[in-house]
C-alpha positions as CSV (number, residue, x, y, z in Angstrom):
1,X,-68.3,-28.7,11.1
2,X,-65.0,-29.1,12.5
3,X,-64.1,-26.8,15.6
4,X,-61.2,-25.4,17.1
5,X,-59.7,-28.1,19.4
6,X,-62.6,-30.6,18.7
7,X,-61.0,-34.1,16.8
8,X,-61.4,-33.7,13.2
9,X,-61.2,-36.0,10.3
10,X,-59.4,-39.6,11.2
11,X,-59.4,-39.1,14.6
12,X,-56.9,-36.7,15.1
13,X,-57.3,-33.9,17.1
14,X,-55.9,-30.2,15.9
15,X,-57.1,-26.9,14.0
16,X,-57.8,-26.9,10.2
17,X,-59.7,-25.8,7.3
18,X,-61.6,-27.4,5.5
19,X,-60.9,-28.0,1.2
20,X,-63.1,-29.5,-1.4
21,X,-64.5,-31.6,1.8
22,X,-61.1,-32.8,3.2
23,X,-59.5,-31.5,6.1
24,X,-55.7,-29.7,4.9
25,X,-52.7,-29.4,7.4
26,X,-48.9,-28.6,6.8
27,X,-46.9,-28.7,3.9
28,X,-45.3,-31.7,2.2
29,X,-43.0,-31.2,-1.1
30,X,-45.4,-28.5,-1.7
31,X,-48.7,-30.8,-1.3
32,X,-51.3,-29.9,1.2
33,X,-52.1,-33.6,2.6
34,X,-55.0,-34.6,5.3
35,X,-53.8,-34.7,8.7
36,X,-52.5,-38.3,9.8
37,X,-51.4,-39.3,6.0
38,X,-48.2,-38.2,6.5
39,X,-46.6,-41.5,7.4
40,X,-48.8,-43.1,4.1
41,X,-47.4,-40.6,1.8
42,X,-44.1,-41.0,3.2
43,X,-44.3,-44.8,3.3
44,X,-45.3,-44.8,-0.4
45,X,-42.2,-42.6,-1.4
46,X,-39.8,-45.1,0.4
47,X,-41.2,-47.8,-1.7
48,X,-40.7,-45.9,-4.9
49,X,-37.3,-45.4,-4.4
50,X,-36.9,-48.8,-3.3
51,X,-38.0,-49.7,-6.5
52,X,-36.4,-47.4,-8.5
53,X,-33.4,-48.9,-7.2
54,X,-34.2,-52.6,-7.5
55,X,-34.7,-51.5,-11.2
56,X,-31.4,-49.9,-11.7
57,X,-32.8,-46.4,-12.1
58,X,-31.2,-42.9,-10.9
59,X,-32.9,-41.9,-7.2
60,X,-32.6,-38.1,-7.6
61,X,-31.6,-36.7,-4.7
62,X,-31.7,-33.1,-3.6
63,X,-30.3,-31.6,-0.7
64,X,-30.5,-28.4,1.3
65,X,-27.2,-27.3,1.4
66,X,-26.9,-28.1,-2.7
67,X,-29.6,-26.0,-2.7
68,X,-28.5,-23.4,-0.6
69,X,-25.1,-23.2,-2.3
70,X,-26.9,-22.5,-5.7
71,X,-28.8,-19.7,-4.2
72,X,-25.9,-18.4,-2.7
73,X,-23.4,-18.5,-6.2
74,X,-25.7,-18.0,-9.1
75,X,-24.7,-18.5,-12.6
76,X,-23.8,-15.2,-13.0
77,X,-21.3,-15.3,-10.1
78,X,-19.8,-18.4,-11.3
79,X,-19.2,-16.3,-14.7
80,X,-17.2,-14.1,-12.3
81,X,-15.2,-16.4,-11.4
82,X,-14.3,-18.3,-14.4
83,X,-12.9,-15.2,-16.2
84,X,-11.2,-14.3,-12.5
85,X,-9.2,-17.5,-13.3
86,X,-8.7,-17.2,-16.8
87,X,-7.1,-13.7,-15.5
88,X,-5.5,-15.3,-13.2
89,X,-3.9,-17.7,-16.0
90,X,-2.8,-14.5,-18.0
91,X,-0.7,-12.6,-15.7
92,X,1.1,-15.7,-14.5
93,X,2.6,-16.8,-18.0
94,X,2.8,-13.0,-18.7
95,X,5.1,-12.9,-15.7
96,X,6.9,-15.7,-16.4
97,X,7.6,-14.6,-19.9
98,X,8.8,-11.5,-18.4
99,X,11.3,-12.9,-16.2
100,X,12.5,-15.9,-19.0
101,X,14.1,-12.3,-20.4
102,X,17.5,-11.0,-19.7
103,X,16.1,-7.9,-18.2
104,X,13.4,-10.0,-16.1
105,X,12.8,-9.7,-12.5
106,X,15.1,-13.2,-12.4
107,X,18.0,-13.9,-13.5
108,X,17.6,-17.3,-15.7
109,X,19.9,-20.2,-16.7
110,X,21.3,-19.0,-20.4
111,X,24.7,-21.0,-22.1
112,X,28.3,-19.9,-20.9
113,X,28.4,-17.8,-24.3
114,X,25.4,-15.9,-23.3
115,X,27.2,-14.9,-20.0
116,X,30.7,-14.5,-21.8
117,X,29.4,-11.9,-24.0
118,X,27.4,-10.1,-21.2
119,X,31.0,-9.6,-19.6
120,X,32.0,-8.2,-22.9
121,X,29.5,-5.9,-23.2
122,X,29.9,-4.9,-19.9
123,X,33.5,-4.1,-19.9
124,X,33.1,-2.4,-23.0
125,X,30.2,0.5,-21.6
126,X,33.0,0.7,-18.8
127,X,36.4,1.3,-20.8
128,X,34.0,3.4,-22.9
129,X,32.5,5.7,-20.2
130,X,35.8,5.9,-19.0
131,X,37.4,7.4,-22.2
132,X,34.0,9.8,-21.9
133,X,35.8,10.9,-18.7
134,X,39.0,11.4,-20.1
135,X,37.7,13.5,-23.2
136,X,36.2,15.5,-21.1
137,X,38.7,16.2,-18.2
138,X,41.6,16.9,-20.4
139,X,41.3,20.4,-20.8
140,X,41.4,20.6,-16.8
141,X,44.6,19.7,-16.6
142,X,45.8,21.3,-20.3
143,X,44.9,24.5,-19.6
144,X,47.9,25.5,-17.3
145,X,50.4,25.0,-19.8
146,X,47.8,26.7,-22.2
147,X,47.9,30.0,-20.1
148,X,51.9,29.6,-20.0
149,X,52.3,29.4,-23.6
150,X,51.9,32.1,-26.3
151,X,48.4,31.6,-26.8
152,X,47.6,34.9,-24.9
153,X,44.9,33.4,-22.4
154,X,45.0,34.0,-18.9
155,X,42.6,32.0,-16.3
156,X,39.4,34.2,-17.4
157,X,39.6,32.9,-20.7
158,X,40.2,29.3,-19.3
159,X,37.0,29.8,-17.1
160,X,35.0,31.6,-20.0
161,X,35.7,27.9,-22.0
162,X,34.8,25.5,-18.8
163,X,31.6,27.5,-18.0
164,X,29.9,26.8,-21.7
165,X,31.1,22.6,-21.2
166,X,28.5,21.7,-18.1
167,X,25.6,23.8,-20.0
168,X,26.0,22.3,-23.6
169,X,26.6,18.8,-21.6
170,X,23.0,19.3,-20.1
171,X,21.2,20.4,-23.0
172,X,22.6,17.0,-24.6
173,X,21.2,15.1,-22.3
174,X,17.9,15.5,-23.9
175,X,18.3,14.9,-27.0
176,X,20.5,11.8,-26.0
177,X,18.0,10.3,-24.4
178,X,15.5,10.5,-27.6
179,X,18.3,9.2,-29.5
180,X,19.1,6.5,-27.6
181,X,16.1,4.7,-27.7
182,X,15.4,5.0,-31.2
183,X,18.8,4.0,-32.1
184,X,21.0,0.6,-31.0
185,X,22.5,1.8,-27.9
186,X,26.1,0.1,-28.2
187,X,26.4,2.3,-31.9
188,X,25.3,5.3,-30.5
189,X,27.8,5.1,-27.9
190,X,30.7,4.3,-30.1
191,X,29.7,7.1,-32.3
192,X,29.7,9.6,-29.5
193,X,33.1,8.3,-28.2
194,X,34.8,8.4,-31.9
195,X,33.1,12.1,-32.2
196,X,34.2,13.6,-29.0
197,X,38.0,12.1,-29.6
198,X,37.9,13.8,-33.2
199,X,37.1,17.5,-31.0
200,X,39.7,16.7,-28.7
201,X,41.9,16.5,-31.7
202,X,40.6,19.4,-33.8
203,X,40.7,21.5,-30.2
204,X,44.0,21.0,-30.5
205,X,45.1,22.5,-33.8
206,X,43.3,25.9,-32.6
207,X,45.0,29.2,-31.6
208,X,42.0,31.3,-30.5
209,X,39.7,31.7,-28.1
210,X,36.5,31.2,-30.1
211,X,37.9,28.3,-32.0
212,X,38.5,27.3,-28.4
213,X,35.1,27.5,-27.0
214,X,33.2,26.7,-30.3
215,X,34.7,23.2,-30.3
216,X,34.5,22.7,-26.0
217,X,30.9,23.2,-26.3
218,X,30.7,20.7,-28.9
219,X,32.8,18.2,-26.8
220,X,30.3,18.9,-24.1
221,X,26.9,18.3,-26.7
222,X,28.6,15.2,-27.5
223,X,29.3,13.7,-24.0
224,X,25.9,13.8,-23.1
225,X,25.4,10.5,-25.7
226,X,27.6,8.2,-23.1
227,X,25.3,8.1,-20.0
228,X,21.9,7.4,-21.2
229,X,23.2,4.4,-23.7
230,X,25.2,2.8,-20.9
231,X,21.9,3.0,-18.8
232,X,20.0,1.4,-21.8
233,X,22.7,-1.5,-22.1
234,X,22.6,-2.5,-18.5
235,X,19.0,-2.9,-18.1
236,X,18.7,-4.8,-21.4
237,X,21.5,-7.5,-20.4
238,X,21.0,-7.5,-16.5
239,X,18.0,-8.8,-14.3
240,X,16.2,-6.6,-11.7
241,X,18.1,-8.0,-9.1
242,X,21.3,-8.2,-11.0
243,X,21.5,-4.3,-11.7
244,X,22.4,-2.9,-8.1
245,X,25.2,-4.9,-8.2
246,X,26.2,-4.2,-12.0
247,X,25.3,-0.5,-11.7
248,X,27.5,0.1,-8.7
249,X,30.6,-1.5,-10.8
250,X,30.1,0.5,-13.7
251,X,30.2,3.8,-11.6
252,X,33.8,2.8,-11.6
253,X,34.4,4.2,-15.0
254,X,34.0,8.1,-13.1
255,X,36.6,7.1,-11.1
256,X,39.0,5.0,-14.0
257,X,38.6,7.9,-16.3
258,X,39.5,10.7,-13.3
259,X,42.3,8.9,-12.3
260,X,43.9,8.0,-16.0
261,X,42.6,12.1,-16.8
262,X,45.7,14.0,-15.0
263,X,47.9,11.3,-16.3
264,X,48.0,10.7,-19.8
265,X,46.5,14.2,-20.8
266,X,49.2,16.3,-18.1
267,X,51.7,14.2,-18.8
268,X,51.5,15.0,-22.2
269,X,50.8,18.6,-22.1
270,X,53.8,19.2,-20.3
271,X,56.4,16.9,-21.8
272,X,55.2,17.3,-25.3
273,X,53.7,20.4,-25.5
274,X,49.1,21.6,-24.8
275,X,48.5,20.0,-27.9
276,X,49.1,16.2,-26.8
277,X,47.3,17.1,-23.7
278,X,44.0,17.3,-26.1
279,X,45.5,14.6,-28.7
280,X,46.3,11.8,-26.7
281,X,42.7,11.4,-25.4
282,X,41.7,12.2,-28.5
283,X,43.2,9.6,-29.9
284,X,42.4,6.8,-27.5
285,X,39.1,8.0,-27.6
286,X,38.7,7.6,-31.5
287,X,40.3,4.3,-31.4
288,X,37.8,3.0,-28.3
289,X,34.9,4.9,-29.6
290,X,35.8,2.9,-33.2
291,X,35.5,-0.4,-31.5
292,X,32.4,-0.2,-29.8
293,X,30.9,0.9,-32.6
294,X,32.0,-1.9,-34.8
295,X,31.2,-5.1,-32.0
């Protein structure tokens, strides 16, 4: 028998067990070898790979940390992270698509008669919200030489007809809205212009005070079509970082339509009589709203 500390098989002194009459210690590629044949067995593998490669044969190697990096990303990781990249893939020529578009997140390199009808377009939604202005301011600066006329108003009557116009004017904007995205935008807002002209006009053949705020709140349903399509025209032909700069010049038209309000409409009302206070907008609304709605 073979003791504790006592030398054992070969000569070689150490612990062991003993297994089908050979003495078995340590582990090997797996292979439980007699103690002191390590060297042979390893001796014998450096020969067959030397042959192997003598012969022109693949040595297959395998390494730990090949190994490890297989345990460590399994098949079903590297799954993962194939579709992760395919994903990847999508959302990058999604996003360039995106931006290749007018209303893109960048503004992109398009002919001169891209950008020349943009400008167009643009100073048409501005002379067009401006006529909006002056359709609906006219009666502010009409109604004085109403009230001094024959018509037998005073300033409650004129305040009975400018309290209906702001509530009409936001009940509009609802329906506006709907209509202007299922309809083009640039039609819709010539239709609205040419429309609210035509009140201004009818408004002004009238003699009482119904007829008078029937066709104000009318004017007032049919201003509510000018903001929402101009909104709908920017974004379509200006990019993200474009709109700031577009949106703040197209707030002019408030401002063009204020100014040209108390001009054309009270310079009329008192040189030609209340009527041309509500005709001359009219009519330069008409013929504005006419054009937009026809380019």
């Amino acid at each position: 028998g073979v003791g504790r500390g006592r030398k054992g098989l070969f000569g070689m002194g150490g612990s062991g067990t003993r297994s089908g009459g050979a003495l078995m210690v340590g582990r090997s590629c797996g292979t439980w070898v007699p103690r002191g044949c390590g060297s042979l067995l390893l001796n014998s593998r450096q020969t067959s790979r030397s042959s192997m490669r003598a012969t022109g044969r693949t040595v297959p190697v395998v390494t730990r940390s090949r190994s490890r990096e297989s345990h460590m990303n399994p098949p079903g990781d590297k799954a993962i992270q194939r579709a992760e990249v395919r994903r990847a893939r999508r959302m990058k020529a999604s996003s360039s698509s995106s931006s290749a578009s007018p209303g893109g997140d960048n503004p992109q390199k398009y002919p001169k008669s891209f950008y020349r009808v943009r400008i167009f377009t643009f100073v048409g939604i501005l002379v067009g919200y401006a006529c909006y202005y002056l359709t609906r301011n006219s009666l502010t600066y009409t109604a004085p030489v109403m009230v001094a006329s024959d018509l037998g108003l005073d300033v409650a009557s004129i305040g009975t007809m400018t309290s209906i116009f702001p509530i009409a004017y936001g009940m509009s904007k609802f329906v506006s809205g709907v209509l202007g995205s299922m309809m083009s935008a640039s039609r819709l807002l010539g239709l609205g212009l040419m429309l609210t002209g035509a009140v201004n006009i009818i408004f002004g053949f009238g003699s009482s005070l119904a007829w008078f705020c029937t066709f104000w709140a009318l004017n007032g349903i049919l201003q509510g079509f000018g903001g929402p399509c101009c909104a709908r025209i920017l974004t379509s032909w200006f990019a993200t970082k474009e709109r700031g700069t577009y949106w703040g010049m197209w707030n002019i038209a408030h401002n063009l339509g204020g100014f040209t309000a108390p001009l054309l409409a009270g310079t009329a009302a008192s040189r030609l009589g209340w009527q041309w206070g509500m005709w001359a907008p009219g009519i330069i609304g008409t013929i504005v709203g006419a054009v937009l709605f026809v380019g």
